[in-house]
PyMOL Python script that loads the backbone (N, CA, C, O; Angstrom):
from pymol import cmd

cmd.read_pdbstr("""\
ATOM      1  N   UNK A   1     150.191  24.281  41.473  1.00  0.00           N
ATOM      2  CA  UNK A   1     149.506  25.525  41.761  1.00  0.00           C
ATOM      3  C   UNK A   1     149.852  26.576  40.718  1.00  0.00           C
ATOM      4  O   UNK A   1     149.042  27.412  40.319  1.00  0.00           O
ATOM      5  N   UNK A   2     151.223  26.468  40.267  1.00  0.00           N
ATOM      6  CA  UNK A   2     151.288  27.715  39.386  1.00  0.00           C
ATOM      7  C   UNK A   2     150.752  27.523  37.715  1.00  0.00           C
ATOM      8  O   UNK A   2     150.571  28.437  36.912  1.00  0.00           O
ATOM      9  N   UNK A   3     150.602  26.321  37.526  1.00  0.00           N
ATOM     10  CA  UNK A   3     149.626  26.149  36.491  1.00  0.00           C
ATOM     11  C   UNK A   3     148.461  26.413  36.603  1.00  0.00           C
ATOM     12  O   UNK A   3     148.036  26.622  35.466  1.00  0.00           O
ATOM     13  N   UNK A   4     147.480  26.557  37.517  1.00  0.00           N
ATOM     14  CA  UNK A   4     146.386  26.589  37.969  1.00  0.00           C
ATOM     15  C   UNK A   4     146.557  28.329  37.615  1.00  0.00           C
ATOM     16  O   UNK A   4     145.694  28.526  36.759  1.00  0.00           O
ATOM     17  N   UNK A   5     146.904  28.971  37.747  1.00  0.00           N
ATOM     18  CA  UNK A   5     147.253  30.755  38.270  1.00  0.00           C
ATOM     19  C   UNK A   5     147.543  30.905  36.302  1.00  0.00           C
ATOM     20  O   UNK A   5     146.850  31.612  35.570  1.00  0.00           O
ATOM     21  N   UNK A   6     148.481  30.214  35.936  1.00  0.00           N
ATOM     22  CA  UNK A   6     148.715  30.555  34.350  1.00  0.00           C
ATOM     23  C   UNK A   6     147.837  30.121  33.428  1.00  0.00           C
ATOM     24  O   UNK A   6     148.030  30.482  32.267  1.00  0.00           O
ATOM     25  N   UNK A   7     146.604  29.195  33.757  1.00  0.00           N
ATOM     26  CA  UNK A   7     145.321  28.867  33.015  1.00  0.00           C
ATOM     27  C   UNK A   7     144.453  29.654  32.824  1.00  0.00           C
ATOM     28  O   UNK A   7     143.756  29.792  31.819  1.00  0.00           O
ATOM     29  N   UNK A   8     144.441  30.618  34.466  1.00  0.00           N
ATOM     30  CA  UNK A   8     143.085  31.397  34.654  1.00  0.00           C
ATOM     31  C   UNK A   8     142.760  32.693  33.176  1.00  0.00           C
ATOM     32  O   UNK A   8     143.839  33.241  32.950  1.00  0.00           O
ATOM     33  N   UNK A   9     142.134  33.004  32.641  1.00  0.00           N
ATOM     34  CA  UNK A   9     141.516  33.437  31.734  1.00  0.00           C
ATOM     35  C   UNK A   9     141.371  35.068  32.063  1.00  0.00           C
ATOM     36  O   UNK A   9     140.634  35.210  33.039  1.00  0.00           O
ATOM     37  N   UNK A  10     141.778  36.136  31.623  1.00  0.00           N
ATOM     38  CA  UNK A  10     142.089  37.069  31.914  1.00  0.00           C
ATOM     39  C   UNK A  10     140.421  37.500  31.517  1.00  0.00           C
ATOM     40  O   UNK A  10     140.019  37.053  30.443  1.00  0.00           O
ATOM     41  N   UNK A  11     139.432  38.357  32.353  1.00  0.00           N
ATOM     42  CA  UNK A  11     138.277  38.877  31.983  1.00  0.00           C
ATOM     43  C   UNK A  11     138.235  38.711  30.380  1.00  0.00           C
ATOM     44  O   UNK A  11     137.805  37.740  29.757  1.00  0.00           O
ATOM     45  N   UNK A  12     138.951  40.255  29.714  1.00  0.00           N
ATOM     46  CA  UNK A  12     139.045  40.057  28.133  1.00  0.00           C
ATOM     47  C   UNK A  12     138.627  38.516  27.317  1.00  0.00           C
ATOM     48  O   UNK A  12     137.714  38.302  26.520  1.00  0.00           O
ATOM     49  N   UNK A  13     139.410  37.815  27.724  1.00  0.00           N
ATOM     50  CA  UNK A  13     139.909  36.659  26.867  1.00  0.00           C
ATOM     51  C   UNK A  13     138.347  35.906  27.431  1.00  0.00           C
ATOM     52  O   UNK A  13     137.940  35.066  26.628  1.00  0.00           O
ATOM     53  N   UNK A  14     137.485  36.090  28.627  1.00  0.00           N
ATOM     54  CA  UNK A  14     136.541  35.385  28.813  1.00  0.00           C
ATOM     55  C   UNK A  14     135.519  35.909  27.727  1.00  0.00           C
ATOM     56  O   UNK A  14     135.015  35.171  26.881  1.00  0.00           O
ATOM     57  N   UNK A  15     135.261  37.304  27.846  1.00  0.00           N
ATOM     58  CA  UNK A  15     134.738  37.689  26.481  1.00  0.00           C
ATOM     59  C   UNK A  15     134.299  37.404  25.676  1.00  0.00           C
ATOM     60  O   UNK A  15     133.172  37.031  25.347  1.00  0.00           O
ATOM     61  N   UNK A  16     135.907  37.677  24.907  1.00  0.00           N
ATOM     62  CA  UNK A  16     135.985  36.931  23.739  1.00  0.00           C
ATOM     63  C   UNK A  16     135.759  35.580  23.291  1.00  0.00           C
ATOM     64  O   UNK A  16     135.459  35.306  22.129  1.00  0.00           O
ATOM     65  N   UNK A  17     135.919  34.657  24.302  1.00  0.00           N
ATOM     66  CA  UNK A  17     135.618  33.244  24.332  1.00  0.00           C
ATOM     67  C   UNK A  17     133.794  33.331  24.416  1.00  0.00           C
ATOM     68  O   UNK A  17     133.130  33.023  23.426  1.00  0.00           O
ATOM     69  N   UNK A  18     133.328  33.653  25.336  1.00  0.00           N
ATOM     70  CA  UNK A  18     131.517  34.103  24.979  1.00  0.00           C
ATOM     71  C   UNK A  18     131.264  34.329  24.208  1.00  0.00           C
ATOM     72  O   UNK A  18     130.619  33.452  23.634  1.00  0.00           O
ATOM     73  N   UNK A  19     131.482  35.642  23.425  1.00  0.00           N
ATOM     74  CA  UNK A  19     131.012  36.458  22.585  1.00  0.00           C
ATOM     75  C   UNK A  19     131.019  35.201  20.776  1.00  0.00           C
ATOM     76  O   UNK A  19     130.158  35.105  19.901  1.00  0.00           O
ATOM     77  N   UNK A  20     132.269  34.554  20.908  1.00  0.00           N
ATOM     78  CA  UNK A  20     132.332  33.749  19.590  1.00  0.00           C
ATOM     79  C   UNK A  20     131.385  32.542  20.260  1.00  0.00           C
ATOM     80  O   UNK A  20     130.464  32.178  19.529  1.00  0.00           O
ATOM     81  N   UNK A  21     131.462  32.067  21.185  1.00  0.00           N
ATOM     82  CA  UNK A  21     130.280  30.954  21.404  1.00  0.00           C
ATOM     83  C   UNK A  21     128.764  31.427  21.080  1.00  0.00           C
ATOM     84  O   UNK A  21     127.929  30.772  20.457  1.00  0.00           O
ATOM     85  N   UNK A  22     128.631  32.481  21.545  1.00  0.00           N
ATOM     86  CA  UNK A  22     127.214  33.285  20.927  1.00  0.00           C
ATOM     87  C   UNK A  22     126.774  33.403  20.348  1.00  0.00           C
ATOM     88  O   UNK A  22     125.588  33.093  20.228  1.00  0.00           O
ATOM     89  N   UNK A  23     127.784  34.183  19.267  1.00  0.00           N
ATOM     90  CA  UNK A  23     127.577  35.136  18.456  1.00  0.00           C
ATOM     91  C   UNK A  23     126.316  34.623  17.413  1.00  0.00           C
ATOM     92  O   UNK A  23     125.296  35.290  17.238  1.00  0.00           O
ATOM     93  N   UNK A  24     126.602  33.233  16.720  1.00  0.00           N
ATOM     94  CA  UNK A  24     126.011  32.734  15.709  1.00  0.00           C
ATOM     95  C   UNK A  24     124.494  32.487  16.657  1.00  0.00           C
ATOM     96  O   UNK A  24     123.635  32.123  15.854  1.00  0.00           O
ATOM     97  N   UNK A  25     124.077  32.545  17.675  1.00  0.00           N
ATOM     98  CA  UNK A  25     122.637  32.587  18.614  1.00  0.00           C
ATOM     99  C   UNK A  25     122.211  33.736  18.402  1.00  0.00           C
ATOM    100  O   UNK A  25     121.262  33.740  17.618  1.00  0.00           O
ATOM    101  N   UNK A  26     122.566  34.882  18.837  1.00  0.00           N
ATOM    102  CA  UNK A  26     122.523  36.373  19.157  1.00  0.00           C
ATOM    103  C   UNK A  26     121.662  36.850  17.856  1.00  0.00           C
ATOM    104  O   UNK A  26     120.601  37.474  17.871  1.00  0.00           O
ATOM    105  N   UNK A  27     122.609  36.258  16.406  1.00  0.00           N
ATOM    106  CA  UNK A  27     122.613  36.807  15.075  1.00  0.00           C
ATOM    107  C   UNK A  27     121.276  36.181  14.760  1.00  0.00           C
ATOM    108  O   UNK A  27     120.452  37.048  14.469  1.00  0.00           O
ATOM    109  N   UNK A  28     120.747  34.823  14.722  1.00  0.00           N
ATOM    110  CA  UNK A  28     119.579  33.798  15.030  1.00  0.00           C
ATOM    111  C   UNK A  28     118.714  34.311  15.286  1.00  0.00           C
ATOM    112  O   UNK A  28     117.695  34.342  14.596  1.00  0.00           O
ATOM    113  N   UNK A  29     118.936  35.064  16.749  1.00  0.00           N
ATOM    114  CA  UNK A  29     117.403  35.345  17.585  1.00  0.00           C
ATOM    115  C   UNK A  29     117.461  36.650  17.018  1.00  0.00           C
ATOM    116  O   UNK A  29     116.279  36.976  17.123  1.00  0.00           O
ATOM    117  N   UNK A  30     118.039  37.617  16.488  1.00  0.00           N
ATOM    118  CA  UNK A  30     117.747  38.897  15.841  1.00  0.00           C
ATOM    119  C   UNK A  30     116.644  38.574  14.460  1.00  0.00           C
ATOM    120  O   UNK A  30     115.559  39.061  14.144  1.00  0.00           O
ATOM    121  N   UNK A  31     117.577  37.444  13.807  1.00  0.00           N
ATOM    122  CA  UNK A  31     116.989  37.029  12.245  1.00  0.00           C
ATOM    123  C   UNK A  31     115.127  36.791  12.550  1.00  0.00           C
ATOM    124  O   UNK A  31     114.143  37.194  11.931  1.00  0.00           O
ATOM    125  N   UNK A  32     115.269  36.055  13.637  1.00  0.00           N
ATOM    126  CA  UNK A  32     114.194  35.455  14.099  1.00  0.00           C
ATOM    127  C   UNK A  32     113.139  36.324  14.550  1.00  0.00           C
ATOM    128  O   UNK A  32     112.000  36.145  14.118  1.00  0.00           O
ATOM    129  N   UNK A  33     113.413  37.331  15.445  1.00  0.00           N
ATOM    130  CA  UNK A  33     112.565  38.481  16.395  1.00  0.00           C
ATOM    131  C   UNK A  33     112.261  39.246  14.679  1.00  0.00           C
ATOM    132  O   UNK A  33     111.063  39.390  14.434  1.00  0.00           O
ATOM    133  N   UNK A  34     113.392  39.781  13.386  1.00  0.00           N
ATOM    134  CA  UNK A  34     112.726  40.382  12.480  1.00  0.00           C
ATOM    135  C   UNK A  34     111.325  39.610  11.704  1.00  0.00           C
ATOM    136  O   UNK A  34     110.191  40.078  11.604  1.00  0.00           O
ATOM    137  N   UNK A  35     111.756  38.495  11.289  1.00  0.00           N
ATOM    138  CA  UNK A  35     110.656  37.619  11.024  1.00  0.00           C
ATOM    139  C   UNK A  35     109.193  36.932  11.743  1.00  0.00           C
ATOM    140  O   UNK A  35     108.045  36.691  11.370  1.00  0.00           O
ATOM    141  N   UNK A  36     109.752  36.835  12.604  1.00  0.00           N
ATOM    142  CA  UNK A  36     108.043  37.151  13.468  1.00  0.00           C
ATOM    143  C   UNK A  36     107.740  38.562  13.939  1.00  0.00           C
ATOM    144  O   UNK A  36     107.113  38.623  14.996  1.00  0.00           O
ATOM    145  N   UNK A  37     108.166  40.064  13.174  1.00  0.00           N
ATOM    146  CA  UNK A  37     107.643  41.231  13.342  1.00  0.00           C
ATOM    147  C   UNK A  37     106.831  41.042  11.893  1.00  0.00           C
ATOM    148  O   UNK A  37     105.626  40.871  11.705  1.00  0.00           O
ATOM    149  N   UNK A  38     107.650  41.111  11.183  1.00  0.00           N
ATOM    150  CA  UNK A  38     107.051  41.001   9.591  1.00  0.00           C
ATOM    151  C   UNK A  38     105.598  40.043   9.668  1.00  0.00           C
ATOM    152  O   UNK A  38     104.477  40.541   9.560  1.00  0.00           O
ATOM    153  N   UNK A  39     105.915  38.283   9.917  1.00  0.00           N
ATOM    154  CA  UNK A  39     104.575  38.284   9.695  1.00  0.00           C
ATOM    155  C   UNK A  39     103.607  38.819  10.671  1.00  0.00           C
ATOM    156  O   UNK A  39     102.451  39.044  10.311  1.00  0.00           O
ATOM    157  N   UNK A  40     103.984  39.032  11.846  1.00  0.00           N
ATOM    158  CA  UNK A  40     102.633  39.757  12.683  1.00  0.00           C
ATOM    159  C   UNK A  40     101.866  41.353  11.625  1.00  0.00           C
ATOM    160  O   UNK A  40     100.742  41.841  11.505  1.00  0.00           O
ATOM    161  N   UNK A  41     103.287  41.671  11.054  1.00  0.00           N
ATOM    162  CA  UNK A  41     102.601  43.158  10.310  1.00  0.00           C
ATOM    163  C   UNK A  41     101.455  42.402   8.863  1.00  0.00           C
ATOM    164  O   UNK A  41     100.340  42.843   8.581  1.00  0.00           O
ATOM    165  N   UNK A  42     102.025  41.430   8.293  1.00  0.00           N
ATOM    166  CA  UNK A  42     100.936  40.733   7.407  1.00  0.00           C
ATOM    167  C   UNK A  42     100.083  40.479   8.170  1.00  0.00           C
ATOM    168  O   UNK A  42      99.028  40.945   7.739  1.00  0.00           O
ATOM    169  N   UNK A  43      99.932  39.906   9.238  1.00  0.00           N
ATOM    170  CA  UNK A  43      98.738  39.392   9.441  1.00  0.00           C
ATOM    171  C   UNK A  43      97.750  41.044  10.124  1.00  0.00           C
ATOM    172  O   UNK A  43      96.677  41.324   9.591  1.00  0.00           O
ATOM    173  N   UNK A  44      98.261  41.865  11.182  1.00  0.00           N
ATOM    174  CA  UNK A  44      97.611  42.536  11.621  1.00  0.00           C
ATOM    175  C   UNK A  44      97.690  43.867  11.331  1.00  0.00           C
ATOM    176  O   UNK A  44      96.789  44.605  11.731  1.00  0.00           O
ATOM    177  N   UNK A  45      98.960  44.475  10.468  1.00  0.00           N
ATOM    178  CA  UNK A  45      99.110  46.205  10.027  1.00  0.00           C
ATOM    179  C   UNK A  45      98.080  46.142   8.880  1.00  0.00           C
ATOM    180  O   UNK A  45      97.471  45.146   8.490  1.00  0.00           O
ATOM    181  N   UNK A  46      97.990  47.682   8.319  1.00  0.00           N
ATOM    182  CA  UNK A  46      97.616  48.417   7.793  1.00  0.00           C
ATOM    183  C   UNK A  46      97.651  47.571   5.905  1.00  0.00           C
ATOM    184  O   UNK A  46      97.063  47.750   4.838  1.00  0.00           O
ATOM    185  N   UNK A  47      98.208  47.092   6.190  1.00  0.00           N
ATOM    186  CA  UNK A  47      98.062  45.973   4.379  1.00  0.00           C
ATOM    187  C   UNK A  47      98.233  44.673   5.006  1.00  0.00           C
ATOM    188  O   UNK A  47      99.171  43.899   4.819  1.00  0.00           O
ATOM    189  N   UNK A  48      97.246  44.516   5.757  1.00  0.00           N
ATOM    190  CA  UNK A  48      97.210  42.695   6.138  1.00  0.00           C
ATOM    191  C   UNK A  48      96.285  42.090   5.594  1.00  0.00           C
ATOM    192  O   UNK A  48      95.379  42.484   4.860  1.00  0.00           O
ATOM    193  N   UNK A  49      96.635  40.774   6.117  1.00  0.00           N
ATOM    194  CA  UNK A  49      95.320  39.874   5.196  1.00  0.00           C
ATOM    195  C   UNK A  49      94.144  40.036   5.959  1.00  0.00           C
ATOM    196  O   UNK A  49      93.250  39.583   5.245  1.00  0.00           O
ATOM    197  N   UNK A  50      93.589  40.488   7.161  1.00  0.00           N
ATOM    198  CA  UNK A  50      91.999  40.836   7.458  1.00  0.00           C
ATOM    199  C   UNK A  50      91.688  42.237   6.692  1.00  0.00           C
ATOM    200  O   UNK A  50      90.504  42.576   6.686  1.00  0.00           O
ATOM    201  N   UNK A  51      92.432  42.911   6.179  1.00  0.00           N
ATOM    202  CA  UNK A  51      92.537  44.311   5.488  1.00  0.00           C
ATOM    203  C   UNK A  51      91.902  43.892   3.961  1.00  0.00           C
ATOM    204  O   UNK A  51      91.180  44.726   3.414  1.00  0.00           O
ATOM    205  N   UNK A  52      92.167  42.619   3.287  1.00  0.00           N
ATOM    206  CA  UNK A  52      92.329  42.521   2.331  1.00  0.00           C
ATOM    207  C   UNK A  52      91.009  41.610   2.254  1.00  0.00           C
ATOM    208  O   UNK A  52      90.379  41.706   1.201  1.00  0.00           O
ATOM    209  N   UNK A  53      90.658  40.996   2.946  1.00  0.00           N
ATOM    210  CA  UNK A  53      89.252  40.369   3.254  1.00  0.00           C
ATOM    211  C   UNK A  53      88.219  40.743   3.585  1.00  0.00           C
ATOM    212  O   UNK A  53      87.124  40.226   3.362  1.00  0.00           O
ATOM    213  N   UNK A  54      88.545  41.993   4.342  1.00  0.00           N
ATOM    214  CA  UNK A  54      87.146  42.665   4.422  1.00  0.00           C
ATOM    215  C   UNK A  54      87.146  43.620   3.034  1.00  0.00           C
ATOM    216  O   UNK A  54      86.106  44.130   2.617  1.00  0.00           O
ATOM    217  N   UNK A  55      88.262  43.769   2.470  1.00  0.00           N
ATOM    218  CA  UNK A  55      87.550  44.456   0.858  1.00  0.00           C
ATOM    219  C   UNK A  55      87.243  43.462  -0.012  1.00  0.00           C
ATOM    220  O   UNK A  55      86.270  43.673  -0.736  1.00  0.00           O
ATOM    221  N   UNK A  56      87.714  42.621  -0.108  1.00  0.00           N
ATOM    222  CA  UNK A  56      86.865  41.014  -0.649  1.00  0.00           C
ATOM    223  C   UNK A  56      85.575  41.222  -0.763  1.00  0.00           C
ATOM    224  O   UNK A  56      84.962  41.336  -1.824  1.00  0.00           O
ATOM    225  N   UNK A  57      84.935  41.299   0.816  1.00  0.00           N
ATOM    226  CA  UNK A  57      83.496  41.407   1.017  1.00  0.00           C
ATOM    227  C   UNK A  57      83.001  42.826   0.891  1.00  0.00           C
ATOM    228  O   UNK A  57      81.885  43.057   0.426  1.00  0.00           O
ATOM    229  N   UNK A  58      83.816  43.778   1.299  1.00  0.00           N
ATOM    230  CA  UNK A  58      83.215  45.083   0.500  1.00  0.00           C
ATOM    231  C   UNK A  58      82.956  45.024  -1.115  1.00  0.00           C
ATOM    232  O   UNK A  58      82.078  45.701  -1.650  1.00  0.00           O
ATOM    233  N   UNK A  59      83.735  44.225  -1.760  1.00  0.00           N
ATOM    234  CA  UNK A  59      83.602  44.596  -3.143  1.00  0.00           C
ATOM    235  C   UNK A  59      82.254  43.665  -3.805  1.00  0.00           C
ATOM    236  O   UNK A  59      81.563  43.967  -4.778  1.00  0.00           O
ATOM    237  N   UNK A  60      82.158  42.550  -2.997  1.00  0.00           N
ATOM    238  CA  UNK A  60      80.980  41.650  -3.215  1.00  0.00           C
ATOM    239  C   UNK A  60      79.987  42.610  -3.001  1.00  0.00           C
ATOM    240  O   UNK A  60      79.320  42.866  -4.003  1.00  0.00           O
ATOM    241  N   UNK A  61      79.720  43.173  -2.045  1.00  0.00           N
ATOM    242  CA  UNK A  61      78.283  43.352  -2.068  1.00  0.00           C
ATOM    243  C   UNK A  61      78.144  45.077  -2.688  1.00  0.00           C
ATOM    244  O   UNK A  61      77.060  45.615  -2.915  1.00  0.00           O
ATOM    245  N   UNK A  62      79.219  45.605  -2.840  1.00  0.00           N
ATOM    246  CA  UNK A  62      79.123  46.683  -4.064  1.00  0.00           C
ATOM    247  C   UNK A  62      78.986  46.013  -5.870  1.00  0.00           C
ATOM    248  O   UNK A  62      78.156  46.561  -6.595  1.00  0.00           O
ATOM    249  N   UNK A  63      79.757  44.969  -6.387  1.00  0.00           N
ATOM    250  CA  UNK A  63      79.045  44.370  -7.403  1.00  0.00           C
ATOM    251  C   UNK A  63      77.787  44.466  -7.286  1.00  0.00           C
ATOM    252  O   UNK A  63      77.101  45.177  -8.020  1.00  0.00           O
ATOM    253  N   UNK A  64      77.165  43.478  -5.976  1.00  0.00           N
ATOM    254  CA  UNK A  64      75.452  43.091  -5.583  1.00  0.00           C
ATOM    255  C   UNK A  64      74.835  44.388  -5.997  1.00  0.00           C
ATOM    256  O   UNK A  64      73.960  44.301  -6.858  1.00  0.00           O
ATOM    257  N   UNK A  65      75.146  45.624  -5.520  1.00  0.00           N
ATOM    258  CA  UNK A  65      74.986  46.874  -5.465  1.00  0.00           C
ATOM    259  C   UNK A  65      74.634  47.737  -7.370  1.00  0.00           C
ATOM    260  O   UNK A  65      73.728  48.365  -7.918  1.00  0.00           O
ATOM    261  N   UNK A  66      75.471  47.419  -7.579  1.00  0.00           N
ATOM    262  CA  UNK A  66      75.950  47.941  -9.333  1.00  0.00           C
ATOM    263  C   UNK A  66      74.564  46.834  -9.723  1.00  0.00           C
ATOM    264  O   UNK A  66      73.409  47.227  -9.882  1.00  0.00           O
ATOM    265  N   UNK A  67      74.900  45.782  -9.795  1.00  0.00           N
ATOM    266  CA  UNK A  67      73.827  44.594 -10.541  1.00  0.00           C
ATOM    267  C   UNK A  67      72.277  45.548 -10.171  1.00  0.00           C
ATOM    268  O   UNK A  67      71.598  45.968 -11.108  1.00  0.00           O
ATOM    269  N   UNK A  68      71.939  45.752  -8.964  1.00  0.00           N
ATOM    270  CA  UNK A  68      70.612  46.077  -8.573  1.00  0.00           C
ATOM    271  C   UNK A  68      70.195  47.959  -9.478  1.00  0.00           C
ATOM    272  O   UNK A  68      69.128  48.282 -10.000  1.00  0.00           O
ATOM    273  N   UNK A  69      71.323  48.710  -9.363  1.00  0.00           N
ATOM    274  CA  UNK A  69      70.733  49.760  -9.554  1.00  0.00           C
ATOM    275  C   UNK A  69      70.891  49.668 -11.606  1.00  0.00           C
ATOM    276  O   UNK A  69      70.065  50.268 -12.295  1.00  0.00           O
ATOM    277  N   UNK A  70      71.844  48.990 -12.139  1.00  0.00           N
ATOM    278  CA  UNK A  70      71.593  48.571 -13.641  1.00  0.00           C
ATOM    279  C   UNK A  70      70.444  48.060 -13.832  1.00  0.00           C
ATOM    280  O   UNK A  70      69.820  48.480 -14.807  1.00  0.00           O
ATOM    281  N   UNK A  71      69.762  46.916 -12.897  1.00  0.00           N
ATOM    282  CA  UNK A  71      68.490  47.134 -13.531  1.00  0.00           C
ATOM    283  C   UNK A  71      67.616  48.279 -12.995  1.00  0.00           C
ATOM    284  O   UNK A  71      67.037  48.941 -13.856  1.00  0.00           O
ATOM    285  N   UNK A  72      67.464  48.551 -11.962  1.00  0.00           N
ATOM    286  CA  UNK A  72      66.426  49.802 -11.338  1.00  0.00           C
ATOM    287  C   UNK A  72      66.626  51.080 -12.935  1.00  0.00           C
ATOM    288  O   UNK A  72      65.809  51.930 -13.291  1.00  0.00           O
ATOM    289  N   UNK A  73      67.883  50.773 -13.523  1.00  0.00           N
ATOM    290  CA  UNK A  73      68.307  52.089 -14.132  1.00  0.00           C
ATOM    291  C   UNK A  73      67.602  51.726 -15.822  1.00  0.00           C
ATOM    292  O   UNK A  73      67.062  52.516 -16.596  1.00  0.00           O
ATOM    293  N   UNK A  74      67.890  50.090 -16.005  1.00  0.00           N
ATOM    294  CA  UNK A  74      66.347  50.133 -17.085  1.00  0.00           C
ATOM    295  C   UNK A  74      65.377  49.957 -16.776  1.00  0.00           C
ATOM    296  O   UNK A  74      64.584  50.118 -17.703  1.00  0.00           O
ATOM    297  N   UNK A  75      64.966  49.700 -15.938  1.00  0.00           N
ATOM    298  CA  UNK A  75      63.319  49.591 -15.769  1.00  0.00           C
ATOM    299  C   UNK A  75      62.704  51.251 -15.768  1.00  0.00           C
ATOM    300  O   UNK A  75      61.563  51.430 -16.193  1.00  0.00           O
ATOM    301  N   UNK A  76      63.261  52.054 -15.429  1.00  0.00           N
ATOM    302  CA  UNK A  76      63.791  53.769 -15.187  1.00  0.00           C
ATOM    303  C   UNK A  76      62.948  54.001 -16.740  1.00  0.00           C
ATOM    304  O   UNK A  76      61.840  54.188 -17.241  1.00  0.00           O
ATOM    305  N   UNK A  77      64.518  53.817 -17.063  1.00  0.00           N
ATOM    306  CA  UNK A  77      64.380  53.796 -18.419  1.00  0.00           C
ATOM    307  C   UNK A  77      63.368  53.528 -19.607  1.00  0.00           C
ATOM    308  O   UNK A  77      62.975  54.394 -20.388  1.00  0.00           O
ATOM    309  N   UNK A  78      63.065  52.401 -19.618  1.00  0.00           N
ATOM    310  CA  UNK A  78      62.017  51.809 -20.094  1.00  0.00           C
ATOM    311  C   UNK A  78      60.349  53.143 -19.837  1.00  0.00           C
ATOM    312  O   UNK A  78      59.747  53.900 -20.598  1.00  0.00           O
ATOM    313  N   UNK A  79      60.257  52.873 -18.757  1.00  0.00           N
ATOM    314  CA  UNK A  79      59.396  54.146 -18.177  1.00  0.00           C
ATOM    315  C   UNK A  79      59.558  55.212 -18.810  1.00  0.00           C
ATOM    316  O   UNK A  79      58.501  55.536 -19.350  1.00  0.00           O
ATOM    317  N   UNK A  80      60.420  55.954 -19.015  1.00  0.00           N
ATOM    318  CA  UNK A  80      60.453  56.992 -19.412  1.00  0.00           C
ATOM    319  C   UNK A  80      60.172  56.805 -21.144  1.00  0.00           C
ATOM    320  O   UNK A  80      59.505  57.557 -21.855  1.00  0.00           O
ATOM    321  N   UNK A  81      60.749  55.826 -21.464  1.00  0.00           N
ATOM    322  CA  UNK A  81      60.550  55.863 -23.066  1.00  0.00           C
ATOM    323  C   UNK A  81      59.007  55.599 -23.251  1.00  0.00           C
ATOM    324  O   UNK A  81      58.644  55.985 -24.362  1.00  0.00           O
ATOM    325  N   UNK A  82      57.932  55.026 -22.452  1.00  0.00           N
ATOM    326  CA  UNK A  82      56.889  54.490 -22.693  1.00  0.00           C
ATOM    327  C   UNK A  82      55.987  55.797 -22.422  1.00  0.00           C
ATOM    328  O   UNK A  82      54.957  55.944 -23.079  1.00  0.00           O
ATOM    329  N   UNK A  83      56.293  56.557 -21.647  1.00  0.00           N
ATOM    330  CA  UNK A  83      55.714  58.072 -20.985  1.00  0.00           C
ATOM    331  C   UNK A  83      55.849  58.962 -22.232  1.00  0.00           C
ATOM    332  O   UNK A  83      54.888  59.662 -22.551  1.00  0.00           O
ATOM    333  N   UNK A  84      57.083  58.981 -23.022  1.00  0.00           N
ATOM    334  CA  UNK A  84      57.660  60.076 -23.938  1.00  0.00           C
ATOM    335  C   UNK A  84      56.767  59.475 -24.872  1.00  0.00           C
ATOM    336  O   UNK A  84      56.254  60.343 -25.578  1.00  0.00           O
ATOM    337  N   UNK A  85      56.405  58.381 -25.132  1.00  0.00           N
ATOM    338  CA  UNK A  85      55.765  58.134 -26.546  1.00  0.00           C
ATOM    339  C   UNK A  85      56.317  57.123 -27.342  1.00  0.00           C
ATOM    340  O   UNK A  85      55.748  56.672 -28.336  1.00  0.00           O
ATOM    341  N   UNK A  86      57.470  56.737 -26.911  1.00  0.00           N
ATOM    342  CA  UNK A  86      58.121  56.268 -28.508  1.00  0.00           C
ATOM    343  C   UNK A  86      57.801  54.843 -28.746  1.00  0.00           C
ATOM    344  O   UNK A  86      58.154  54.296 -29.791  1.00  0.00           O
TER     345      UNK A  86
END
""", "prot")
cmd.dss("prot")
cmd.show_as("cartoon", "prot")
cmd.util.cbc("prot")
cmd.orient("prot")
C-alpha cells in the first residue's frame, strides 16, 4: 500500500507529463490550422485564383475590344482622307 501512495503523481508532475506528450500535436495542429488558412485565402481572398481568372477573361475580351475599335479607327480614317481629297 505505501508504494501505491509514493507512485501517485502529484497534479504538477501530471501536467507536465501531458503537456510533453502533446506538445509536438498541439505545435502540428497550429502548423496545420495556419496552412489551411493560407490556402483558403489563395483560393478565396482578395488576390485569389478566381480573382485572377476573371481578369484573364476581362483582359480577353478588352484585347477583342482594342482589335475592333483599331479597325473602326481606320476605316474612320480612311473616310476622312477620301472626304478631304487626298
Amino acid at each position: 500500500m505505501h508504494d501505491i501512495l509514493q507512485n501517485k503523481m502529484s497534479f504538477k508532475e501530471k501536467v507536465a507529463q501531458t503537456y510533453k506528450l502533446y506538445f509536438p500535436y498541439f505545435i502540428a495542429l497550429i502548423v496545420l490550422a495556419l496552412v489551411l488558412w493560407h490556402i483558403f485565402d489563395l483560393l478565396i481572398g482578395d488576390k485569389s485564383l478566381m480573382v485572377l481568372l476573371t481578369l484573364w477573361e476581362q483582359e480577353d475580351l478588352l484585347e477583342g475590344s482594342v482589335k475592333f475599335y483599331k479597325q473602326q479607327n481606320a476605316y474612320l480614317q480612311k473616310e476622312i482622307f477620301e472626304l478631304v481629297g487626298g
